[in-house]
N, C-alpha and C positions, 0 to 999 in steps of 0.2 A: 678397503674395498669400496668403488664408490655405490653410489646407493641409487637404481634405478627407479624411474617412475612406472609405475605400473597403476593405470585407472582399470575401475569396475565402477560396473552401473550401477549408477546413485539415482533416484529422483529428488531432486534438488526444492520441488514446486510442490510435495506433497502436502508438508507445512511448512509455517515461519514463522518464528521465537520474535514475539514484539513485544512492547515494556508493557504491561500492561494498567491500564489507563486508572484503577482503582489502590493498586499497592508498590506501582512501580517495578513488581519483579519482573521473570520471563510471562509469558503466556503463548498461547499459541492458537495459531490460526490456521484452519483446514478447509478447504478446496476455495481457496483466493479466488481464483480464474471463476466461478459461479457465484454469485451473489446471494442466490437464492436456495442454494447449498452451503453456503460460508456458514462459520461458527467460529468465534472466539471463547476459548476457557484459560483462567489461571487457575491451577493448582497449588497458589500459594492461599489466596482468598475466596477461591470459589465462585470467581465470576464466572457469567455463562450469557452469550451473545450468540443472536442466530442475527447472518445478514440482512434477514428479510425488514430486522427492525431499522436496517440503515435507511429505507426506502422511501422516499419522499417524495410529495406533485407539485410543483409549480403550476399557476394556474394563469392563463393571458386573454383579454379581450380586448378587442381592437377594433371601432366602428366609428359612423356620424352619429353624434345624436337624433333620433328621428324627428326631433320638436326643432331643434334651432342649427342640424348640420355640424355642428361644432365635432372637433375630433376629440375621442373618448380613449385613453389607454389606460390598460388596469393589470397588473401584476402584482400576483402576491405568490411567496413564496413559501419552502419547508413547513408545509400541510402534510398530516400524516395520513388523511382519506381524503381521495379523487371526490371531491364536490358535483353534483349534479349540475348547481347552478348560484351565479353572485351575483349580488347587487354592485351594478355599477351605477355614479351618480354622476352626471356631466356638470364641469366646472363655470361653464355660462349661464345656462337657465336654472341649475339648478333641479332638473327633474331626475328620477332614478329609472331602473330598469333593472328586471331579472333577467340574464343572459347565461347560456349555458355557455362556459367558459374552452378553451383550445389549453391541455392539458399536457406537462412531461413529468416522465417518473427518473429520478435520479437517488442513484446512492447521496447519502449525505454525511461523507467522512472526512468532514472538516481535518485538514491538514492544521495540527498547534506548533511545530516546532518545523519554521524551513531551512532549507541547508541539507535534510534530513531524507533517508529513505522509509518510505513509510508503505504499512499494506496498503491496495486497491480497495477494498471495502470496509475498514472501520476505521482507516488513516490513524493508526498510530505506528510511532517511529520501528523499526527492526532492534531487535534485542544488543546484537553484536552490530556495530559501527563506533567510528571513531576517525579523527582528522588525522592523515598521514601527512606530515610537511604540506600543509597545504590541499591536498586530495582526500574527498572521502574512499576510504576503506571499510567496509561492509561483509556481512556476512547471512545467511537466509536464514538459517538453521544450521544445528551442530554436525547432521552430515557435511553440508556447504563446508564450512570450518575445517572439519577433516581434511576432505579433499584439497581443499588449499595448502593444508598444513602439509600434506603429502607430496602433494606435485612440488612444495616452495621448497623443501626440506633437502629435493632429491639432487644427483648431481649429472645425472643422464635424465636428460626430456625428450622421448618421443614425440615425434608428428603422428596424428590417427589417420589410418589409410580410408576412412570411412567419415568423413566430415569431421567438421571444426566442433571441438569438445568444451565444454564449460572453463577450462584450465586454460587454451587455445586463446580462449575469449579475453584472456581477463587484463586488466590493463595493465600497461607497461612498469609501469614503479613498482609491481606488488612478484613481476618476473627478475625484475633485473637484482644482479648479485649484489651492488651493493646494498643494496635493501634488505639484502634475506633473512640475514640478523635480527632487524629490528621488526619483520612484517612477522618470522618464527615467536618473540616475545608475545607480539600483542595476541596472534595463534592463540597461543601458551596461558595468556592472563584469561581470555575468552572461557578457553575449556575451563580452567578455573574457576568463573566467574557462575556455570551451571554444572552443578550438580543433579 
């Protein structure tokens, strides 16, 4: 009998399983999409990360010197408090000046490893990925997983009469049959791999 696909609603974005940056194992990250609601915990070690600490100012002033005209540019970067005001010093005469500085706030989730998927607010890699012939193959979390494992598994695939679905989406190497063997194994190693 062959084995139909049948999807139910997943939120795929609730969380995502990323290595986590202190012991290597899973960890997980919840509400990605908000920065300022973001949190990173492992439950192997006990880390605990709120987005808010990603948050950093770049600081920019840009003028003449008012003594000798000369142009002044001054940037400084990942400041953890919005500075009132900096000392700039012009590189001609020599004189200084306090300037309230032109100011942005950015996360600061240094991307270490490219090639990689990694979260939006504390840039570390996704838990589940892995190179397939050449293409990364990835995974969000272990619902993600699931659902892939289900739809790759099945041998009837519905079209959704209601927009294009996560499964719909997903790239071609990871649908096509000759692959399904080998895209079920690494499935297979994944769920193994959490506990």
């Amino acid at each position: 009998m062959k084995k139909i696909y049948k999807q139910e609603y997943i939120n795929y974005h609730e969380s995502i399983l990323v290595v986590c940056p202190d012991c290597g194992e899973d960890a997980v990250v919840k509400n990605e999409s908000d920065y300022q609601r973001a949190t990173l915990e492992c439950r192997h070690c006990n880390l605990k990360r709120a987005g808010l600490e990603t948050i950093v100012f770049k600081v920019f002033v840009k003028i003449n010197c008012p003594v000798c005209a000369h142009a002044i540019r001054f940037e400084q970067g990942n400041l953890k408090e919005k500075p009132i005001g900096v000392t700039v010093k012009c590189d001609a005469c020599e004189s200084s000046f306090q300037m309230k500085p032109r100011t942005e706030k950015y996360c600061n989730c240094a991307v270490k490893e490219e090639g990689l998927i990694h979260d939006k607010v504390f840039g570390h890699p996704y838990y589940f990925q892995q190179d397939f012939k050449g293409k990364l193959f990835w995974a969000r979390n272990r619902e993600h997983l699931l659902e892939m494992e289900n739809y790759v598994s099945s041998d009837l695939r519905r079209r959704s009469s209601y927009g294009a679905r996560m499964v719909e989406k997903l790239p071609t190497f990871i649908k096509e049959a000759k692959n399904r063997e080998a895209i079920l194994k690494i499935l297979q190693k994944w769920k193994n791999s959490y506990k």
